[in-house]
MOPAC internal coordinates of N, CA, C and O (Angstrom, degrees):
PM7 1SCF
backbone

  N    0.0000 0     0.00 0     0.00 0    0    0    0
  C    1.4495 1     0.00 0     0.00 0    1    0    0
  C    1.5378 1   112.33 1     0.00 0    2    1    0
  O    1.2310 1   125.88 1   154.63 1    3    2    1
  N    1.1374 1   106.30 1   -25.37 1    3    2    1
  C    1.3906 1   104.81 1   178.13 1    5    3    2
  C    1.8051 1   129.90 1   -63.26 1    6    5    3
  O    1.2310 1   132.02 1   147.38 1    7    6    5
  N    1.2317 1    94.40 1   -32.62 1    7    6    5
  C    2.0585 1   115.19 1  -168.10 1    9    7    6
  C    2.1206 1    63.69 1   -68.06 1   10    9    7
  O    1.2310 1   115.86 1    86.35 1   11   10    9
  N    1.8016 1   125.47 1   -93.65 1   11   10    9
  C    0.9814 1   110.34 1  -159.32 1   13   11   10
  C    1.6727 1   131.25 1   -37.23 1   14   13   11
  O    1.2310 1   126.99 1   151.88 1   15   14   13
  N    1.3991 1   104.16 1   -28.12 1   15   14   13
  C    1.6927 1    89.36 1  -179.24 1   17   15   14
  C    1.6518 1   118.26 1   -89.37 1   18   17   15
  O    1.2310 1   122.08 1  -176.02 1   19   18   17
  N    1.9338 1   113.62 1     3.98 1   19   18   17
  C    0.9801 1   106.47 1   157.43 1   21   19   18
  C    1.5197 1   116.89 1   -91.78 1   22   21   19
  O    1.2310 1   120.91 1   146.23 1   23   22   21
  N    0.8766 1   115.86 1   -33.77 1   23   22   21
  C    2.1782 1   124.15 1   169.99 1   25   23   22
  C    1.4416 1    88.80 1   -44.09 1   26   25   23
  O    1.2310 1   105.21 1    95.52 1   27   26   25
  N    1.4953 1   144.98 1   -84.48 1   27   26   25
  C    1.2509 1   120.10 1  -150.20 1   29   27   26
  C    1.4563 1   118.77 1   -83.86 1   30   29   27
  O    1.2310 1   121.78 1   162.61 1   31   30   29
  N    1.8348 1   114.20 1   -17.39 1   31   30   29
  C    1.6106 1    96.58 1   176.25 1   33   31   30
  C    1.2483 1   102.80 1   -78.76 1   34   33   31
  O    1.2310 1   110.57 1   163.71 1   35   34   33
  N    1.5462 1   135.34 1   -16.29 1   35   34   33
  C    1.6586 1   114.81 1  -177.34 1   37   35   34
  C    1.5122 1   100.01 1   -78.10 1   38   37   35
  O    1.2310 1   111.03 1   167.57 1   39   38   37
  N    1.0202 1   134.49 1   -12.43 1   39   38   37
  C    1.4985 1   125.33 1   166.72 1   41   39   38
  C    1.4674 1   134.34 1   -85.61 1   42   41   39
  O    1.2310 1   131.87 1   177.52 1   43   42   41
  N    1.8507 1    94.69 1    -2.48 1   43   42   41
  C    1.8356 1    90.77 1  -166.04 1   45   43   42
  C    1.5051 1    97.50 1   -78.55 1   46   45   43
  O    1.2310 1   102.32 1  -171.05 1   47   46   45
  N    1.3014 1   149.96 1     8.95 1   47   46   45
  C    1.4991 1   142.46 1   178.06 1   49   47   46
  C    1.2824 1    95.77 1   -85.59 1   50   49   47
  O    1.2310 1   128.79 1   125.05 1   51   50   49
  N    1.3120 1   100.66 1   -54.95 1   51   50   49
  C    1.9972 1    98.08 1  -166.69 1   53   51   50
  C    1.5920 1   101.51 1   -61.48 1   54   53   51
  O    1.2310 1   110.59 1   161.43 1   55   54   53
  N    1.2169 1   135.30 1   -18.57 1   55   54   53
  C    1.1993 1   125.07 1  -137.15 1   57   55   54
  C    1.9163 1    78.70 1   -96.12 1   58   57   55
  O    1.2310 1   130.34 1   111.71 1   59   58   57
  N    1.6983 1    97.66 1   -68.29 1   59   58   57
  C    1.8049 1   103.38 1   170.77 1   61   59   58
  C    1.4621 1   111.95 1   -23.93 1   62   61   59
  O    1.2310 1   114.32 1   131.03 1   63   62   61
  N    1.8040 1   128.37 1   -48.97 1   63   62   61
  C    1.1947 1   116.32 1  -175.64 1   65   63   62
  C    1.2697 1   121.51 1   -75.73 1   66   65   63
  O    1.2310 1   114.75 1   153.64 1   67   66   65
  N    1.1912 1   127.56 1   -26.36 1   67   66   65
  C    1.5832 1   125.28 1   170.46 1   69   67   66
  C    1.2840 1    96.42 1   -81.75 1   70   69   67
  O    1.2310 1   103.32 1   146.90 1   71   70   69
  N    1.3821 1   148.26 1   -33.10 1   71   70   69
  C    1.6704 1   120.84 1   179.74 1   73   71   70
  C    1.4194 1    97.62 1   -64.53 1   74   73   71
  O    1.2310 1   109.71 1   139.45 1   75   74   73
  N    1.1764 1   136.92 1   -40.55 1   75   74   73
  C    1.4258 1   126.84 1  -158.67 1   77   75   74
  C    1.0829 1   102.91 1   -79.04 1   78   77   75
  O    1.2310 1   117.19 1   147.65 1   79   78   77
  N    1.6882 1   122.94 1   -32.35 1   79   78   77
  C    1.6208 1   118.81 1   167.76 1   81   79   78
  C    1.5187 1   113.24 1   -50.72 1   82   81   79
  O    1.2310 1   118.22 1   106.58 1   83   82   81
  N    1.1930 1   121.00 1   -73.42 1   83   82   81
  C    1.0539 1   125.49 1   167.96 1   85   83   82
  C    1.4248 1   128.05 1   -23.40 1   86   85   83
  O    1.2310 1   119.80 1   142.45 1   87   86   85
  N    1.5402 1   118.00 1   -37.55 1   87   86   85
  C    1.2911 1   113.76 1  -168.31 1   89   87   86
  C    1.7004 1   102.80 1   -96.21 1   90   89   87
  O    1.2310 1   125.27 1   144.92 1   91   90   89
  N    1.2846 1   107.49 1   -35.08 1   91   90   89
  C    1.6617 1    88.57 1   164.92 1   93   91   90
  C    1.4584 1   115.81 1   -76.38 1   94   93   91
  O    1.2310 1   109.76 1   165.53 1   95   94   93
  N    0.6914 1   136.81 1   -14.47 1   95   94   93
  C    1.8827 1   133.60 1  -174.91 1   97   95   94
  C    1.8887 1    89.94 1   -72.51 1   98   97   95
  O    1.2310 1   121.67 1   120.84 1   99   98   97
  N    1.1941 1   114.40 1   -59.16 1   99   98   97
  C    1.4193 1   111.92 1   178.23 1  101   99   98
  C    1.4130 1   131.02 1   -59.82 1  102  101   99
  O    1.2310 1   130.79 1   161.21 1  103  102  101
  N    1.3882 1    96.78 1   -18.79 1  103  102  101
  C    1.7805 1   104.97 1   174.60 1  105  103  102
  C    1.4920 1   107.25 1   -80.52 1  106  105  103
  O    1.2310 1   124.95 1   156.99 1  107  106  105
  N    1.5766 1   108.11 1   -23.01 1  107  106  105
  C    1.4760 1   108.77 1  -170.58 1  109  107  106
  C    1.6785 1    99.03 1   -84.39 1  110  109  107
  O    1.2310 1   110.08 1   135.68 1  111  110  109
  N    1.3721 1   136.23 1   -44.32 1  111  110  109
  C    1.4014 1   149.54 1  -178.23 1  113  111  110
  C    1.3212 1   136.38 1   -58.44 1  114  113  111
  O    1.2310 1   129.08 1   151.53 1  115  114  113
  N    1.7463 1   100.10 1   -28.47 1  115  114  113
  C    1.1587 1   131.79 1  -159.25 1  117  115  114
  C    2.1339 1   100.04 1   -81.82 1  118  117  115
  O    1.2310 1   134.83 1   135.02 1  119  118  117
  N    1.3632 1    88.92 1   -44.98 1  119  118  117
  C    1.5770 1    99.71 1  -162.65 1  121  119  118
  C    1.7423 1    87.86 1   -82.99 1  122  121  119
  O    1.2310 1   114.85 1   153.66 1  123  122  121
  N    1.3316 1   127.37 1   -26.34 1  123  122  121
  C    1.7474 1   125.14 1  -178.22 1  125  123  122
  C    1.4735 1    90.36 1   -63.20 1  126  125  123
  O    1.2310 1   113.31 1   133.44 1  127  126  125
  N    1.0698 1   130.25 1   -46.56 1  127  126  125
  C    1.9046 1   128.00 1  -142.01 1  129  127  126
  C    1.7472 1    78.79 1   -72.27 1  130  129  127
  O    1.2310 1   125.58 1   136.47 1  131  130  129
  N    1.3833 1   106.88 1   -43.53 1  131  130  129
  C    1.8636 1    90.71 1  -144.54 1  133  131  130
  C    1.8235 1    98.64 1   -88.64 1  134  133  131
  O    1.2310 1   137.04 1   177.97 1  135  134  133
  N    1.3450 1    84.60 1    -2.03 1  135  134  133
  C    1.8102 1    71.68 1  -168.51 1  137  135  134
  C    1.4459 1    96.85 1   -91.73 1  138  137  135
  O    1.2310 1   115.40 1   147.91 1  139  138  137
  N    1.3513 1   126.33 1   -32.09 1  139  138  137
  C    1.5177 1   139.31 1   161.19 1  141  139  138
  C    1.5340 1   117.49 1   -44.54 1  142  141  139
  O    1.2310 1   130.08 1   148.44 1  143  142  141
  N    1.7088 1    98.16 1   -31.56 1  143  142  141
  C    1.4222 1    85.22 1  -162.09 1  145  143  142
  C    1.8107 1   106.77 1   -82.49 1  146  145  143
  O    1.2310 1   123.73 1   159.40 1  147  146  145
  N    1.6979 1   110.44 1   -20.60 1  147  146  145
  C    1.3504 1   112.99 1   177.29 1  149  147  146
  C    1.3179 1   118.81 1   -87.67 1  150  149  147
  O    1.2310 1   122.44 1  -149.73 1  151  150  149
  N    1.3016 1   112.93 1    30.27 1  151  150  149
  C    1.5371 1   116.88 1   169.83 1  153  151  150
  C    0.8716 1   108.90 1  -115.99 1  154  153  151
  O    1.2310 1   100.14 1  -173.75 1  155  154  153
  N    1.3418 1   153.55 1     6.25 1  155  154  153
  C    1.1197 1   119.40 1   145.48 1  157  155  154
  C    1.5676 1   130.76 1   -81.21 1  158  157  155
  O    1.2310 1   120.35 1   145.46 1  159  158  157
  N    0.9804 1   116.93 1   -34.54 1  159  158  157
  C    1.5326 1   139.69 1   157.97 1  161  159  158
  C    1.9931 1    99.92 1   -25.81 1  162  161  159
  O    1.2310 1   123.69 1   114.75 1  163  162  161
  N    1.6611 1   110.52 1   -65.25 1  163  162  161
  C    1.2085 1   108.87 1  -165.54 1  165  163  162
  C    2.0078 1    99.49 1   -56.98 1  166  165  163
  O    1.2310 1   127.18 1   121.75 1  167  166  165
  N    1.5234 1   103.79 1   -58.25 1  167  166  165
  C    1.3158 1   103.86 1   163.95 1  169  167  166
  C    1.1608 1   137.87 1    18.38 1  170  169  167
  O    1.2310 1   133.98 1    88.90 1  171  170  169
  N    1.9697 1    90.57 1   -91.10 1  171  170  169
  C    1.6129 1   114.26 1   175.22 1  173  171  170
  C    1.4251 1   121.84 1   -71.27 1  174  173  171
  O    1.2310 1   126.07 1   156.44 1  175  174  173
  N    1.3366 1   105.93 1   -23.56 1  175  174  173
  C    1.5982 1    94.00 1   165.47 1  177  175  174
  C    1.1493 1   128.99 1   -68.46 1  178  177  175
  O    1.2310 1   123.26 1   148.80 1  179  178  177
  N    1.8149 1   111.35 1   -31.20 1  179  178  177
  C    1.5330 1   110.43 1  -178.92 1  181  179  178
  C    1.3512 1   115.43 1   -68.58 1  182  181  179
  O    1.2310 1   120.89 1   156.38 1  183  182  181
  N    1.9415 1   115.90 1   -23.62 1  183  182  181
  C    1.3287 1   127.67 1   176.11 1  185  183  182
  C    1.5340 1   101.67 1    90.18 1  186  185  183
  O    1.2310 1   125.20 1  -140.34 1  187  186  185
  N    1.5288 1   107.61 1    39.66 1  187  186  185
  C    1.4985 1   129.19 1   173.52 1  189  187  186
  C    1.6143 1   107.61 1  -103.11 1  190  189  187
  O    1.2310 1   120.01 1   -61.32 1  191  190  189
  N    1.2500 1   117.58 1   118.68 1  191  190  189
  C    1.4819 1   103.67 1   171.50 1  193  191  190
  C    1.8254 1   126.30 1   -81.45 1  194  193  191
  O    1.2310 1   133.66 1   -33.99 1  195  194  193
  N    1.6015 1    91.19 1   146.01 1  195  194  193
  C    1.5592 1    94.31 1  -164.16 1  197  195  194
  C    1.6014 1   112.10 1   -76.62 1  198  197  195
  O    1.2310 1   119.88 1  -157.76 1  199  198  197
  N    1.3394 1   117.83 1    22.24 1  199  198  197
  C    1.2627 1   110.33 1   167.83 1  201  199  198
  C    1.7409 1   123.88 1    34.15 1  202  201  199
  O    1.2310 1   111.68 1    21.85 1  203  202  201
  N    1.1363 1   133.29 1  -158.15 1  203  202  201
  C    1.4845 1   121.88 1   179.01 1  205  203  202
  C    1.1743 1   127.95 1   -83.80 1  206  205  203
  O    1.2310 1   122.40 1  -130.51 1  207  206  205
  N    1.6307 1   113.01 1    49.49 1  207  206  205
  C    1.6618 1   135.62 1  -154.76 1  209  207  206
  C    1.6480 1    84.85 1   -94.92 1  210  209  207
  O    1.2310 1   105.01 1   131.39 1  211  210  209
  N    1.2272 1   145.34 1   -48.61 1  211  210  209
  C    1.5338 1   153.83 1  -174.84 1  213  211  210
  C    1.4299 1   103.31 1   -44.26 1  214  213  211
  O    1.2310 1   123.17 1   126.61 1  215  214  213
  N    1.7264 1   111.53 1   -53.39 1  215  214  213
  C    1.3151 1   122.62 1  -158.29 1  217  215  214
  C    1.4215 1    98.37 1   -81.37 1  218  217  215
  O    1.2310 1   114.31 1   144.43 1  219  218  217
  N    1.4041 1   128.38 1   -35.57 1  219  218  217
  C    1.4561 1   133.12 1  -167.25 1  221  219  218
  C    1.8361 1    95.99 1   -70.41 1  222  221  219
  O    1.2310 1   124.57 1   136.60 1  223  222  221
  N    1.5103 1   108.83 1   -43.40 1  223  222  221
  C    1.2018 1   120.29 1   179.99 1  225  223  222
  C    1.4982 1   106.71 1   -27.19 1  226  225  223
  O    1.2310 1   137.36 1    82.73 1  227  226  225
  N    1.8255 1    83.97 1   -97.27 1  227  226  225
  C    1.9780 1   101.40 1   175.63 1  229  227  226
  C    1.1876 1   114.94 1   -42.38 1  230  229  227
  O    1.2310 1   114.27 1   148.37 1  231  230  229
  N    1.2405 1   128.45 1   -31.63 1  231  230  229
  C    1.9086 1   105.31 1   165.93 1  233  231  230
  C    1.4311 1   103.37 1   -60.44 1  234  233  231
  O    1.2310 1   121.49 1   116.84 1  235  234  233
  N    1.3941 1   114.76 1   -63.16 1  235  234  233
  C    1.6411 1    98.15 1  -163.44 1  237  235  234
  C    1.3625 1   122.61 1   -46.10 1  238  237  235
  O    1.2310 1   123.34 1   136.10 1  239  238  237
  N    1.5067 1   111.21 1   -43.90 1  239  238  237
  C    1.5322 1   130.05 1   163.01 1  241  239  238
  C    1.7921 1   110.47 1   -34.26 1  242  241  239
  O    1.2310 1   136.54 1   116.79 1  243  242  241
  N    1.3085 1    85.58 1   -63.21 1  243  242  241
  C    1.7224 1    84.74 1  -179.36 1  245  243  242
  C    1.5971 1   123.75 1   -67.49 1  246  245  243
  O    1.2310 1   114.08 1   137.01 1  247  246  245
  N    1.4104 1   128.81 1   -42.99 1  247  246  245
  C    0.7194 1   122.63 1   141.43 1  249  247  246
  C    1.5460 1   147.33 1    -8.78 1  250  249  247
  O    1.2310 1   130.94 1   101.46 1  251  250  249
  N    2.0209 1    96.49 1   -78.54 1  251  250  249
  C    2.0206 1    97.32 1   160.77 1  253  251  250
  C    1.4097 1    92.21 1   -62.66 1  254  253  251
  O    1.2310 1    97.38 1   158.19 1  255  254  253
  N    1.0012 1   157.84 1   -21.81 1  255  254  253
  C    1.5299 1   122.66 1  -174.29 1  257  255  254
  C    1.5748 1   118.73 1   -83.09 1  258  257  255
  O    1.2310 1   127.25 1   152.33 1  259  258  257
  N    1.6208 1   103.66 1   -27.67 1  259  258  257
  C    1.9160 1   102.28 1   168.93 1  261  259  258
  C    1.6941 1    99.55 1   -72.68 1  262  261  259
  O    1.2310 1   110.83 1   157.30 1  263  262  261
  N    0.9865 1   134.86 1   -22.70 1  263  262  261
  C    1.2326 1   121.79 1  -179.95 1  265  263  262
  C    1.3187 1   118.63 1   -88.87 1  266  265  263
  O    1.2310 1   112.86 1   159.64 1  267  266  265
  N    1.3591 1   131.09 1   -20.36 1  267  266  265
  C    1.3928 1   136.25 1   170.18 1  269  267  266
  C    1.8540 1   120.14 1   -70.31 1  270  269  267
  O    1.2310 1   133.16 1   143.72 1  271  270  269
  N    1.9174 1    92.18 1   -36.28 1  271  270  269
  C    1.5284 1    79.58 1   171.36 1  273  271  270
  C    1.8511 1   106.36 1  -100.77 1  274  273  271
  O    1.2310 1   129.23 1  -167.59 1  275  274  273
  N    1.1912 1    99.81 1    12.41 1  275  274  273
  C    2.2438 1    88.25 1   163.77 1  277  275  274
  C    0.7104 1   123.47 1   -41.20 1  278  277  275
  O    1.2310 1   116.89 1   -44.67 1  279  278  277
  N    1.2292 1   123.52 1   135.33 1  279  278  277
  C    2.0283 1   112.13 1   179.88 1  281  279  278
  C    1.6742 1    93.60 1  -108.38 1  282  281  279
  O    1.2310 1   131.12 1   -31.05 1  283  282  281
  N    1.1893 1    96.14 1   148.95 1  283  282  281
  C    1.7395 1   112.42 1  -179.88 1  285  283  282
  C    1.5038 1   112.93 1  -100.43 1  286  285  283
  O    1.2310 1   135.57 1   175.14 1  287  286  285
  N    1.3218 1    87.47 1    -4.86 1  287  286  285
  C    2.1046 1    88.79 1   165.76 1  289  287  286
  C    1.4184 1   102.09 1   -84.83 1  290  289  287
  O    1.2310 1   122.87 1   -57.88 1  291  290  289
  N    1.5119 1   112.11 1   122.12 1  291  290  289
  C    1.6589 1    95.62 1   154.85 1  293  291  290
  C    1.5544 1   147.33 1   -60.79 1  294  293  291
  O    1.2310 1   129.23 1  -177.30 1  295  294  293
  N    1.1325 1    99.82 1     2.70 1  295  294  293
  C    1.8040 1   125.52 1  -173.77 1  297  295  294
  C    1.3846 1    91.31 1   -61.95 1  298  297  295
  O    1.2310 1   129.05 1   -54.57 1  299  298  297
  N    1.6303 1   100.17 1   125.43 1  299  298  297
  C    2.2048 1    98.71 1   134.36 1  301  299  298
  C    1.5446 1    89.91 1  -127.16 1  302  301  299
  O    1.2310 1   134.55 1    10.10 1  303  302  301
  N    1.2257 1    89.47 1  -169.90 1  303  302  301
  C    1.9179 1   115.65 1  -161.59 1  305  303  302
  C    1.0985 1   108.85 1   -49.80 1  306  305  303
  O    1.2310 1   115.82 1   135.03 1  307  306  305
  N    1.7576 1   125.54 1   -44.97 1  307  306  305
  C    1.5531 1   124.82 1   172.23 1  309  307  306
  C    1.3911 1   100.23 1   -22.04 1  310  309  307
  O    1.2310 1   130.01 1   103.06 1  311  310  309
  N    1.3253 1    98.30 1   -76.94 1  311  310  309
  C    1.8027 1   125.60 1  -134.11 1  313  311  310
  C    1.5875 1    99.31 1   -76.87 1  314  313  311
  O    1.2310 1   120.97 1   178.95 1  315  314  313
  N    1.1941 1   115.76 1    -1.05 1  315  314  313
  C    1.5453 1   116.17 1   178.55 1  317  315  314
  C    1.8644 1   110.60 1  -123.37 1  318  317  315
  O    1.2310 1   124.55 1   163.59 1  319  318  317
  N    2.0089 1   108.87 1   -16.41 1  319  318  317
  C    1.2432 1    89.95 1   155.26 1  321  319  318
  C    1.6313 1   114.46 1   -86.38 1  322  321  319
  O    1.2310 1   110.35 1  -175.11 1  323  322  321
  N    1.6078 1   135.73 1     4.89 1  323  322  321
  C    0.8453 1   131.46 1  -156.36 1  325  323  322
  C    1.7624 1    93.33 1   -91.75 1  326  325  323
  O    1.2310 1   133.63 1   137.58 1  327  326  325
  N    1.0742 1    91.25 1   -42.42 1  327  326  325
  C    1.8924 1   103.47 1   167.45 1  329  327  326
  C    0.9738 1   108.97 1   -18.58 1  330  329  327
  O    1.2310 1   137.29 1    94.16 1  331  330  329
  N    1.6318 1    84.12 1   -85.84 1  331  330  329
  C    1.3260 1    98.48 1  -145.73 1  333  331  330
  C    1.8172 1   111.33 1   -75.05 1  334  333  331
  O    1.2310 1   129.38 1   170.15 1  335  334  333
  N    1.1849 1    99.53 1    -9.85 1  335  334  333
  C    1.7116 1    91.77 1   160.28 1  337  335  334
  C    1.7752 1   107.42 1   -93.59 1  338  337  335
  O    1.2310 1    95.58 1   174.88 1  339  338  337
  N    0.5898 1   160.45 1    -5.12 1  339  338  337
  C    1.6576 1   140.57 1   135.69 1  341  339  338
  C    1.7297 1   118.19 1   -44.20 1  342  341  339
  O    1.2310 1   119.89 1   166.23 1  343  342  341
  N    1.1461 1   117.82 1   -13.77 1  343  342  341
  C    1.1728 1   135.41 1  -169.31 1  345  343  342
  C    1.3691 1    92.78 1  -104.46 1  346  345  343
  O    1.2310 1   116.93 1    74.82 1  347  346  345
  N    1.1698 1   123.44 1  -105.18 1  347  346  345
  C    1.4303 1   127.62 1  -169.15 1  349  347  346
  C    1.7068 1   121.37 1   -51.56 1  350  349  347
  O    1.2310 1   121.59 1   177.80 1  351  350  349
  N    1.2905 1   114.57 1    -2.20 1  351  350  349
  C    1.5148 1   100.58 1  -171.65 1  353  351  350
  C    1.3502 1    93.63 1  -102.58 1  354  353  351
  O    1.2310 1   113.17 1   170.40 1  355  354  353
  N    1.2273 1   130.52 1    -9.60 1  355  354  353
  C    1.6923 1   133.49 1   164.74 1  357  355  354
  C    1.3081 1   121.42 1   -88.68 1  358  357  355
  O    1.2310 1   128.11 1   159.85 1  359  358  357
  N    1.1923 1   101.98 1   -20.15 1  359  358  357
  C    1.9373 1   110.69 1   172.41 1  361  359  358
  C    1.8499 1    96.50 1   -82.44 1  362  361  359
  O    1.2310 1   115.03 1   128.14 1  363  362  361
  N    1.5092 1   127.03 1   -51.86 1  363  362  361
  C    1.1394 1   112.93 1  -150.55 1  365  363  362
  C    1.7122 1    97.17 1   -79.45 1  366  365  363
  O    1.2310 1   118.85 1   165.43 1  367  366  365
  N    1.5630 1   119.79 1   -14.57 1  367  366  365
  C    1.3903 1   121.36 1   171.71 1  369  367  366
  C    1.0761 1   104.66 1   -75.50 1  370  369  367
  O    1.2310 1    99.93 1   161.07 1  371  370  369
  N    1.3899 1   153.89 1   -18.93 1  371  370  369
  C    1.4768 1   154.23 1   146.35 1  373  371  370
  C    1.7223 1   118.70 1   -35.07 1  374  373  371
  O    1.2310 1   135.20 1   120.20 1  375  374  373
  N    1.7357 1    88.19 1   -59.80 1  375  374  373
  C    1.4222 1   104.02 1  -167.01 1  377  375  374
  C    1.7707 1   103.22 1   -54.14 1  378  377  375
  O    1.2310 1   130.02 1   128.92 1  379  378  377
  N    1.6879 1    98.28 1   -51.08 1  379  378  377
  C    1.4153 1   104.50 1  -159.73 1  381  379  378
  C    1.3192 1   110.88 1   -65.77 1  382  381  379
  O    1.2310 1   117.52 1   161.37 1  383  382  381
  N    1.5649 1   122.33 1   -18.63 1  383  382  381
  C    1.4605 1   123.57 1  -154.21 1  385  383  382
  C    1.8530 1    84.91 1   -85.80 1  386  385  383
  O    1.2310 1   119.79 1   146.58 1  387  386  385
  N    1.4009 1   118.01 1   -33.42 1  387  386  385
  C    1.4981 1   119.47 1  -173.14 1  389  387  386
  C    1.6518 1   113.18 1   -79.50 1  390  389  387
  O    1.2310 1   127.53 1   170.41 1  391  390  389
  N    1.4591 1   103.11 1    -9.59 1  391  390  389
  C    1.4437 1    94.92 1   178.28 1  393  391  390
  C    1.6399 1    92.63 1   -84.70 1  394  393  391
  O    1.2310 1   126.43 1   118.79 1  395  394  393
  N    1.0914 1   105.25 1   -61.21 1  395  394  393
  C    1.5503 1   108.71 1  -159.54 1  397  395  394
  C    1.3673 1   113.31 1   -44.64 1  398  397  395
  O    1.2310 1   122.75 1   134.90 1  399  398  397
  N    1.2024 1   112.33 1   -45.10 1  399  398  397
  C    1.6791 1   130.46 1   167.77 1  401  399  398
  C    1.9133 1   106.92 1   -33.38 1  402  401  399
  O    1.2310 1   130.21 1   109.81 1  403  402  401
  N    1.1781 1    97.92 1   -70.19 1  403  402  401
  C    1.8182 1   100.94 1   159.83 1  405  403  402
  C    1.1878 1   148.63 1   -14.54 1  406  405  403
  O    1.2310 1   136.07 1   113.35 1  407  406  405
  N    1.5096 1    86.50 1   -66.65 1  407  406  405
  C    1.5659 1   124.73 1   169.13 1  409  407  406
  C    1.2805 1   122.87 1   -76.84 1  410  409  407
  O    1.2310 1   114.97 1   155.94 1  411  410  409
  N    1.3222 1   127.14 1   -24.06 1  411  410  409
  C    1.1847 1   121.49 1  -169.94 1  413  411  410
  C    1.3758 1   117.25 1  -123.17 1  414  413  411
  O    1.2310 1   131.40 1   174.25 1  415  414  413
  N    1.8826 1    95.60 1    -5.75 1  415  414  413
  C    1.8978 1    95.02 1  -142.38 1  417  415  414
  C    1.5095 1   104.26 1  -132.56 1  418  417  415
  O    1.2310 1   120.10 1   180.00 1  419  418  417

């Protein structure tokens, strides 16, 4: 338990700084999408064309959406099968040394 409770407390700073990244980048994006998104509407009523207001749209759109699914853990699959075998390949050499011990001894 220990290798795991040092893997995630040496990461909980980085982890706090990308949520907090994340959460201001989205506070700033969040209010562009919606205020973007009712202009075109005002636009067409005046019988103003929306010019490349669509395209500015779907970026912003796309955009909050790469930022909504960011993950603020730095983990991918490596670094969490690497874990979890530091973990388990010393537990199951435990287990086995106590079976055999049993069985044989």
């Amino acid at each position: 338990m220990i290798p795991v409770a040092i893997f995630f407390l040496n990461m909980r700073p980085t982890h706090r700084l990308l949520r907090r990244a994340k959460r201001v980048e989205l506070q700033q994006v969040t209010p562009q999408v919606n205020s973007s998104s009712r202009r075109p509407a005002g636009l067409l009523e005046q019988g103003q064309p929306t010019g490349n207001l669509a395209a500015e749209i779907g970026a912003l759109m796309a955009y909050e959406r790469r930022l909504e699914s960011a993950r603020t853990w730095p983990y991918n699959t490596a670094m969490l099968r690497t874990l979890t075998l530091s973990v388990f390949v010393p537990l199951a050499t435990i287990v086995a040394r106590n079976v055999a011990e049993r069985i044989f001894g």
